[in-house]
C-alpha positions in Angstrom: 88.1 48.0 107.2 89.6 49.1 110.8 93.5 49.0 110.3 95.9 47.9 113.0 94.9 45.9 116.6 91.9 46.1 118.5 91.8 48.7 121.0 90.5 47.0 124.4 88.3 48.6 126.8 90.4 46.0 129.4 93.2 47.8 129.0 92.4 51.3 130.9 93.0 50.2 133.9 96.8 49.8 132.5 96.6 52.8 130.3 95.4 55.5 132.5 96.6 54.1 135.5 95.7 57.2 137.9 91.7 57.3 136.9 88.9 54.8 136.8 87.6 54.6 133.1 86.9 51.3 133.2 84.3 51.1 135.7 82.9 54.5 135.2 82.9 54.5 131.3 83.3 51.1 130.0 79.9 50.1 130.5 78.3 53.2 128.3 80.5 52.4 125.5 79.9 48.8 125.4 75.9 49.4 125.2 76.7 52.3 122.6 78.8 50.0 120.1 77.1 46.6 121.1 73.1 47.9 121.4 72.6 51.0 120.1 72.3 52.5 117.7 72.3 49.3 115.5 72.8 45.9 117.9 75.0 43.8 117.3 75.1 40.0 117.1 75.3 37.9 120.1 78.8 37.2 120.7 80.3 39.4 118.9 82.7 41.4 121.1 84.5 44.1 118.6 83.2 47.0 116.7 84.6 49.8 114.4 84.3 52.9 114.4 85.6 56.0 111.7 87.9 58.5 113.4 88.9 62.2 112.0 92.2 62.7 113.0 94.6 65.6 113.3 97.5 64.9 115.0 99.8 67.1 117.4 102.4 66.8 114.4 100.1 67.9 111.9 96.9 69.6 113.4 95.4 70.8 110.4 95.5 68.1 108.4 93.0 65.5 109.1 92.7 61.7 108.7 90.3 59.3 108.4 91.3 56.3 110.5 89.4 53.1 111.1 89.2 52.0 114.6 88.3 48.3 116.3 87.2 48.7 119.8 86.6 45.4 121.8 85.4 44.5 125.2 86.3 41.2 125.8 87.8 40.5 129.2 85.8 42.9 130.6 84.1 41.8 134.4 80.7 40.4 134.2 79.2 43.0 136.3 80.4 46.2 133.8 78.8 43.7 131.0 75.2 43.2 133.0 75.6 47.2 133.7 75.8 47.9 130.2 72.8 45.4 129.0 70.8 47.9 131.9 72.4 52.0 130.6 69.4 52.7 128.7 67.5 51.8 131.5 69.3 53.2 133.8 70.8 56.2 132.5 69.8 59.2 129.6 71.1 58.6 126.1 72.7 61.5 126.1 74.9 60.3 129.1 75.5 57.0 127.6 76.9 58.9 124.4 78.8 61.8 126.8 80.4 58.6 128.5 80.9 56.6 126.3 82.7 59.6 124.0 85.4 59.7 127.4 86.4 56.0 126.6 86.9 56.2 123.3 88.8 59.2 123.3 91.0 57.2 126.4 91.7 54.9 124.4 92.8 56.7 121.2 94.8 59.1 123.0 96.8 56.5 124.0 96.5 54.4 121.0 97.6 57.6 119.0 99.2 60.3 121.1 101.4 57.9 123.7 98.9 60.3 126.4 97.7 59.1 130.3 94.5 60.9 131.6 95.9 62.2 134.9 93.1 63.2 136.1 89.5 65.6 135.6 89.6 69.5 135.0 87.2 71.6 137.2 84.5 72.9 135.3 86.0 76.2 133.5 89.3 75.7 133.2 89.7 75.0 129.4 89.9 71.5 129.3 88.1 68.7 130.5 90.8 66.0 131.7 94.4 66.7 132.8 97.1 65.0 130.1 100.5 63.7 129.8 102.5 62.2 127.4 104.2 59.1 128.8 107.4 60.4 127.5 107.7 64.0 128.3 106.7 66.1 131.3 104.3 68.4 129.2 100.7 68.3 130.3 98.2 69.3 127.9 94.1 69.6 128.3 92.2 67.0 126.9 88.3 68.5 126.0 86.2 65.7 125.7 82.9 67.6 124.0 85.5 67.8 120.8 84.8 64.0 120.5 80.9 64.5 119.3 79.1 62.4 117.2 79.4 63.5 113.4 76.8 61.4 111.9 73.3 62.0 112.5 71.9 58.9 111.4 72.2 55.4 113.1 75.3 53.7 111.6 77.8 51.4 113.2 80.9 53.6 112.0 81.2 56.7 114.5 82.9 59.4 113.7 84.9 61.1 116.8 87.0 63.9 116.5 89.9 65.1 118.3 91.2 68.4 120.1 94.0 68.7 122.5 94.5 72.3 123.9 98.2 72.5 125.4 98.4 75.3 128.3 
């Protein structure tokens, strides 16, 4: 049972004010939680999802949280564009994309961090940082927020590294 609010895919604009999740990302996500692996029924606009979680205060101990992502408010055109990801786009794209807007969202939902913006290929990270109340920037590395679970299930497991520098 997902505890707290939903997290909404709306809200990136708003969250990560200086990058454009919503209309890069939101669509993958949407045809990850609402079609595939297991579809959803029609109307329904939320779906949870298991997190491991080590947070900066404690980084090696991990939780298990229960997340509720929703897309409701989302434009009609990112909704059409995620009925057409699969064919449009590789699986492994829609999962690689759709693994950036969930991790958006927790960040913010559990770290207080903005995306600033992407990391060039070799630098350590994969997105630049920052928590909203301090100056520190930290690296974000999005291939730490892999599928765990090998078999089709509608509870995802991501997990989560940030890398200060």
């Amino acid at each position: 049972m997902p505890n707290g609010h939903v997290l909404e895919l709306s809200t990136l604009p708003a969250i990560h004010p200086k990058v454009a999740l919503l209309v890069y990302f939101a669509p993958s996500l949407i045809a990850r939680l609402c079609f595939s692996p297991l579809a959803l029924p029609a109307g329904k606009m939320t779906r949870a999802i298991d997190v491991e979680w080590a947070s900066r205060g404690a980084p090696n101990s991990l939780q298990l949280l229960s997340k509720e992502i929703g897309w409701s408010n989302i434009p009609e055109i990112l909704m059409e564009a995620s009925q057409l990801a699969a064919n449009t786009i590789g699986d492994t794209v829609i999962t690689e994309q759709a693994a950036i807007a969930v991790m958006a969202l927790l960040i913010h939902d559990l770290e207080k961090l903005e995306i600033l913006s992407v990391l060039q290929i070799g630098s350590g990270g994969d997105y630049l940082v920052s928590l909203r109340t301090l100056i520190k920037r930290l690296k974000s590395n999005v291939a730490e927020f892999t599928r765990r679970s090998a078999r089709p299930s509608p509870a995802v497991a991501w997990s989560k590294s940030i890398n200060r520098y």
